[in-house]
Backbone as JSON, one array per atom type, in Angstrom:
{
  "sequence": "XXXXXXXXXXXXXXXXXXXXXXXXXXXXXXXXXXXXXXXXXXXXXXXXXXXXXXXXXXXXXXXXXXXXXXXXXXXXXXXXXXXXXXXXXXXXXXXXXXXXXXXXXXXXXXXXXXXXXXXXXXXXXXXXXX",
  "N": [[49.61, 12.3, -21.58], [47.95, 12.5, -18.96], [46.57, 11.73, -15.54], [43.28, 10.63, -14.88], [41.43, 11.56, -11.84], [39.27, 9.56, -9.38], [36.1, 11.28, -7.88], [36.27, 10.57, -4.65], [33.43, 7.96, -3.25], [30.36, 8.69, -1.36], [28.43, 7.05, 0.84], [24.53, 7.6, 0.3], [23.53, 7.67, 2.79], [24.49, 7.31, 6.68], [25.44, 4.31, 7.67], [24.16, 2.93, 9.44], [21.25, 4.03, 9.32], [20.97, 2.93, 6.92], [20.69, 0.69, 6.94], [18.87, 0.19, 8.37], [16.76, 0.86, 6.68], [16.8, -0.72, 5.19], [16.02, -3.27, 6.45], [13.64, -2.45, 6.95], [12.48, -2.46, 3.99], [12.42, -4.97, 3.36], [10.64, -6.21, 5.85], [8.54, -5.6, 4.42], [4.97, -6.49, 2.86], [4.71, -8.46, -0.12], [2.97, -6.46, -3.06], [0.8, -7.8, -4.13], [0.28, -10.19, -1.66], [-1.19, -7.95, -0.48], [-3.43, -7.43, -2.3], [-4.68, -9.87, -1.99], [-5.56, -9.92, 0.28], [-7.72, -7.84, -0.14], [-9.48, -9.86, -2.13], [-10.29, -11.39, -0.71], [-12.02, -10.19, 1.23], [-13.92, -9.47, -0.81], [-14.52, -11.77, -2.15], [-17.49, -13.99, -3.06], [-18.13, -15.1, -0.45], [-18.36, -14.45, 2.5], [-16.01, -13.48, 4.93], [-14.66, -15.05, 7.86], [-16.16, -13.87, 11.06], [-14.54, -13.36, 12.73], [-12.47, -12.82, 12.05], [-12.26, -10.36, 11.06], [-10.68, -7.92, 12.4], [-8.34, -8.56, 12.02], [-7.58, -8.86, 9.4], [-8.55, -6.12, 8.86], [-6.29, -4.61, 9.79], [-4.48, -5.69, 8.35], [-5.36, -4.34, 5.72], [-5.76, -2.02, 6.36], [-2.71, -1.31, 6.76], [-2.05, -1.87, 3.78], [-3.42, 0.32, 2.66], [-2.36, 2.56, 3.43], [0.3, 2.64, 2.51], [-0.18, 2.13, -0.48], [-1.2, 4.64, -0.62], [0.92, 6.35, -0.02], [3.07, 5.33, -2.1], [1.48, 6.46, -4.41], [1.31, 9.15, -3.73], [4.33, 8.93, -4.02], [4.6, 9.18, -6.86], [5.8, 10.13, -9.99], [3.63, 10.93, -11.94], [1.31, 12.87, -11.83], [-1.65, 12.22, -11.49], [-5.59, 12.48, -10.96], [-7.14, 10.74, -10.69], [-5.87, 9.07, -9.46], [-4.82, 10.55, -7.45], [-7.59, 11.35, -5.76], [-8.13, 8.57, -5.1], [-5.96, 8.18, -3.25], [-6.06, 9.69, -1.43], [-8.46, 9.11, -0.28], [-7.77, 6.39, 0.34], [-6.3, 6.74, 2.72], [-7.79, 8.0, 4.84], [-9.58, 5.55, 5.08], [-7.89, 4.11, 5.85], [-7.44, 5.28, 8.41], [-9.43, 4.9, 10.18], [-11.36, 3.66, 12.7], [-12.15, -0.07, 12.73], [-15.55, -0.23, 12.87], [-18.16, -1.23, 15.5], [-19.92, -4.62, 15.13], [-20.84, -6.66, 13.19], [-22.52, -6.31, 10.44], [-22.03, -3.06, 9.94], [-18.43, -3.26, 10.06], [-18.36, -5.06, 8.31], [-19.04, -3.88, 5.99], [-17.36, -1.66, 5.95], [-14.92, -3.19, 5.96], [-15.0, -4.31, 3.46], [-15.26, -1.06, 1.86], [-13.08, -0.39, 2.43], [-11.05, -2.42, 0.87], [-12.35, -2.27, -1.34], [-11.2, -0.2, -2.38], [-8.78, -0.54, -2.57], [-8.15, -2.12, -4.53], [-8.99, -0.45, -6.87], [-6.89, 1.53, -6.16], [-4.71, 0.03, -6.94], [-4.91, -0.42, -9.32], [-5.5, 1.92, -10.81], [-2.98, 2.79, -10.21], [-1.03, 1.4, -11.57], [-2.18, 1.92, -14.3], [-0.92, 4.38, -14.32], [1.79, 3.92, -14.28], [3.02, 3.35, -11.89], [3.51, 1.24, -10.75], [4.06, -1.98, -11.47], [1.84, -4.12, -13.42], [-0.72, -5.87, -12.03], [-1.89, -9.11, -11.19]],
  "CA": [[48.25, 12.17, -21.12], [47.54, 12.8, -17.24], [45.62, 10.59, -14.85], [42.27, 11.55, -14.2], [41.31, 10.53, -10.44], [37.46, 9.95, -9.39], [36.25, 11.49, -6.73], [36.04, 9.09, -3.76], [32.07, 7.85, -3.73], [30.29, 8.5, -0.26], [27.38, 7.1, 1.12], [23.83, 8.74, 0.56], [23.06, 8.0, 4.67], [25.3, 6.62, 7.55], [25.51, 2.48, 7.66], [22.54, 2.77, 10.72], [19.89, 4.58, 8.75], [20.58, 2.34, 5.56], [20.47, -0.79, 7.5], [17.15, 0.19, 9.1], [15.94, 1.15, 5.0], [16.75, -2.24, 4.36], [15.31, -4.12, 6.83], [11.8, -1.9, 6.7], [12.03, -3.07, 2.87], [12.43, -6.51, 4.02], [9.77, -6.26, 5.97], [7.21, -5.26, 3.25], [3.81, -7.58, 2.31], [3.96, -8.05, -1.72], [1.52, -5.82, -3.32], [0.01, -9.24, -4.47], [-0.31, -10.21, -0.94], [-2.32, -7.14, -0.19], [-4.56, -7.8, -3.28], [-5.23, -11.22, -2.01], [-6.79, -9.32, 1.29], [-9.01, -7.2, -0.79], [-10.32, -10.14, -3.02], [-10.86, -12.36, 0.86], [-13.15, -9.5, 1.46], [-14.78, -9.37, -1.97], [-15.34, -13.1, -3.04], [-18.76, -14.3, -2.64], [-18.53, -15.76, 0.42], [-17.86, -13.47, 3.67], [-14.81, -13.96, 5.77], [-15.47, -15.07, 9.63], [-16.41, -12.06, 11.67], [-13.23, -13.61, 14.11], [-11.35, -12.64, 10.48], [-12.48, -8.63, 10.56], [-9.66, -7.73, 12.89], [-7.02, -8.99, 11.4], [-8.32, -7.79, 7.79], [-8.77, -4.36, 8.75], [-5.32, -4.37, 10.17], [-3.54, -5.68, 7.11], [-5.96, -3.09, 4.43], [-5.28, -0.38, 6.66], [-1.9, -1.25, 6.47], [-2.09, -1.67, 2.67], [-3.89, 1.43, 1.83], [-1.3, 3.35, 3.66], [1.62, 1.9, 1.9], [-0.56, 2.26, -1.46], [-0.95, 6.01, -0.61], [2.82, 6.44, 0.24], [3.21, 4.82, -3.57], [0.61, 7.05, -5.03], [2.44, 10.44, -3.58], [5.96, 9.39, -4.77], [4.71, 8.67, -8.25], [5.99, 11.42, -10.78], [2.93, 11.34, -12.73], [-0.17, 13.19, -11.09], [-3.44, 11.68, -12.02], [-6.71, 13.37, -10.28], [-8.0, 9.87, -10.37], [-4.9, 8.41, -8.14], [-4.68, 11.94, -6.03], [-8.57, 11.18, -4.94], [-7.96, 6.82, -4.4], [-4.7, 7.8, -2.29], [-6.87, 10.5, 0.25], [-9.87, 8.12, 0.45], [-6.76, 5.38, 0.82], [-5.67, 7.34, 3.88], [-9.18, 8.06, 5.48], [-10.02, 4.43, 5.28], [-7.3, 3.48, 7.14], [-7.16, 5.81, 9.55], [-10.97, 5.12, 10.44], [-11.15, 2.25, 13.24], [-13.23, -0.97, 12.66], [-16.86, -0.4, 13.11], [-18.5, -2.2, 15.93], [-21.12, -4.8, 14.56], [-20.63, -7.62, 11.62], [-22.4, -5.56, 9.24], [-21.29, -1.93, 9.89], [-17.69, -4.18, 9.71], [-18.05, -5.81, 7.05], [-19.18, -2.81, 5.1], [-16.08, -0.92, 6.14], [-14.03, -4.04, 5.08], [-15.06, -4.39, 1.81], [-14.79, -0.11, 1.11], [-11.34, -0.54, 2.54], [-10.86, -3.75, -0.56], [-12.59, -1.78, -2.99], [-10.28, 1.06, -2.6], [-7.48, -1.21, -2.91], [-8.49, -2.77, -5.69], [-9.16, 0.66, -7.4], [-6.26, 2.47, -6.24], [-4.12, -0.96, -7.54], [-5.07, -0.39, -10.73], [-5.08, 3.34, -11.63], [-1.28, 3.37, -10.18], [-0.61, 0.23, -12.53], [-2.37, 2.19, -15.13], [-0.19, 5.85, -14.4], [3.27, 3.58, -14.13], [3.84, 3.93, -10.44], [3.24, 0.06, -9.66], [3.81, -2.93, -12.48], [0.18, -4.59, -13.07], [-0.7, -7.35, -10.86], [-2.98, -9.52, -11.88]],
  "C": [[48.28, 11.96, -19.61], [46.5, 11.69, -16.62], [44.32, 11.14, -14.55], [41.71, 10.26, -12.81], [39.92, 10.95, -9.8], [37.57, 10.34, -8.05], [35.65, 10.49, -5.56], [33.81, 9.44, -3.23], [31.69, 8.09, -1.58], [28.68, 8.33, -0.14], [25.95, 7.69, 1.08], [23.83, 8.43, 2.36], [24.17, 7.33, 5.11], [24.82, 5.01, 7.55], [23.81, 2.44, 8.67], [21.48, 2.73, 10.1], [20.24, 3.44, 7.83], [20.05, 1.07, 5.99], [19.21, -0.59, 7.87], [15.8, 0.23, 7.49], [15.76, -0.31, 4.72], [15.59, -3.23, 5.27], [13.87, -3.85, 6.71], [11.48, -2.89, 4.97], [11.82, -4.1, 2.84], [11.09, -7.21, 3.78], [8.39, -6.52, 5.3], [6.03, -6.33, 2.84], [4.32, -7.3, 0.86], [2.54, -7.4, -1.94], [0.76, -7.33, -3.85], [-0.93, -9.89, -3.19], [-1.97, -9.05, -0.21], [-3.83, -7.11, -1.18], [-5.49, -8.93, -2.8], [-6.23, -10.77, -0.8], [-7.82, -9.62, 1.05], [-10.08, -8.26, -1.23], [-10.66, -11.28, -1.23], [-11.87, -11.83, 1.16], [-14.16, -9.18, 1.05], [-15.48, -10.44, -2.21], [-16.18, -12.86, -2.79], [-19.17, -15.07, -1.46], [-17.74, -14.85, 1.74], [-17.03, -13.79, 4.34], [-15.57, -13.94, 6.89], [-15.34, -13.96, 10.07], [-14.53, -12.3, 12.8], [-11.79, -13.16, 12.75], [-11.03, -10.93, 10.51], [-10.75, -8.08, 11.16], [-8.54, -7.34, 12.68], [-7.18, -8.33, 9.82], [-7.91, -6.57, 8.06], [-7.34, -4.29, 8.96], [-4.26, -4.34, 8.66], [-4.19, -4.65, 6.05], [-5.23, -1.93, 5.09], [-3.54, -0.16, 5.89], [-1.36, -1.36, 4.86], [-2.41, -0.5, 2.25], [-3.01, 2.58, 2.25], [-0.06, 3.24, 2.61], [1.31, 2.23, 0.38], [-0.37, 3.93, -1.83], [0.23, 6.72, -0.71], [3.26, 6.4, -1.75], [2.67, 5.95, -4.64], [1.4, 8.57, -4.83], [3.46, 10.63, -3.68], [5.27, 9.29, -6.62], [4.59, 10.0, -8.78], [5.0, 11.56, -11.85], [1.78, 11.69, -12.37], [-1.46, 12.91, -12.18], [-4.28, 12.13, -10.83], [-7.17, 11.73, -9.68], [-6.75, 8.9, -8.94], [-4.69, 9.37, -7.11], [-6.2, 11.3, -5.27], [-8.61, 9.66, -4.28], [-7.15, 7.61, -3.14], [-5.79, 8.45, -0.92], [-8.11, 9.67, 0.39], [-9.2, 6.71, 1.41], [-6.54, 5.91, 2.17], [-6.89, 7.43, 5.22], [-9.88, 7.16, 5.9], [-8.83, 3.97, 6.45], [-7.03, 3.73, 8.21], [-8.77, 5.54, 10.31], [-11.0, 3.25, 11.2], [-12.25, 1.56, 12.78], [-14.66, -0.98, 13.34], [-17.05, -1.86, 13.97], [-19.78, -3.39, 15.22], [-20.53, -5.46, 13.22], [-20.73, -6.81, 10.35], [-21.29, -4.12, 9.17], [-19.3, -2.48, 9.11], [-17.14, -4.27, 8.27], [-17.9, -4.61, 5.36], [-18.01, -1.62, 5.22], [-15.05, -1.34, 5.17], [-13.85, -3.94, 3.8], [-14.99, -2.44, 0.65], [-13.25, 0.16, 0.83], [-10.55, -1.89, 1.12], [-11.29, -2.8, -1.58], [-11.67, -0.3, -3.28], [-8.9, 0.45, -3.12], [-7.19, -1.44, -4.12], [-8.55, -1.54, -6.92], [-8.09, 1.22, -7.7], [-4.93, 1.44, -7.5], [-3.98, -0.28, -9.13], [-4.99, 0.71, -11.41], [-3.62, 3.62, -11.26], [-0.63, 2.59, -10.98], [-1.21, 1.54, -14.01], [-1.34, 3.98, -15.25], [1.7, 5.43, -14.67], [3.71, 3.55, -13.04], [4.0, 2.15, -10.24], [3.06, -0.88, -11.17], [2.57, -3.5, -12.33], [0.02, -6.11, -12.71], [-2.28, -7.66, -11.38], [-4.42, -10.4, -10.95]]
}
């Protein structure tokens, strides 16, 4: 009986790129955190206008990240294809001057979240957060 000899294993990327994969992952908000945004923007009681800012910054940055999620997932749903491009549109769309205008941004940018959350929990792309 003969030796069988594996073939030697090599990296998918160079040490640089992986290290930079890692730390971006690091990086990352929990999708939980980003939920908690959405529902800051939803409760019944309005976040300070000195709040919008910062909000919009982290949704945007959620609904991107959601979208990203939504276009690797190997199971196409119509209803997660249309969240992810409204996901994308919202965040690319700067903060309205003006409390209301604002606020009413805020909260489409949350209710998209909240939406997209849940039909990628419901397709398998994203365990369901509660």
């Amino acid at each position: 009986m003969g030796v069988l000899l594996a073939a030697r294993w090599t990296p998918p990327m160079e040490y640089g790129r992986l290290s930079h994969v890692a730390e971006r992952l690091r990086s990352l908000r929990p999708l939980e955190a980003i939920l908690d945004d959405a529902g800051d923007v939803l409760s019944g009681q309005d976040p300070p206008e000195e709040e919008f800012a910062d909000l919009g910054e982290r949704l945007g940055a959620g609904l991107t990240r959601l979208a990203y999620i939504a276009g690797a997932a190997t199971e196409r749903d119509s209803g997660v294809t249309g969240l992810a491009d409204r996901a994308r549109a919202l965040a690319l769309t700067e903060l309205p001057d003006g409390r209301c205008p604002a606020l009413t941004h805020l909260r489409r940018m949350a209710g998209t979240v909240q939406a997209l959350l849940e039909q990628l929990a419901r397709a398998g792309a994203v365990r369901d957060i509660a």
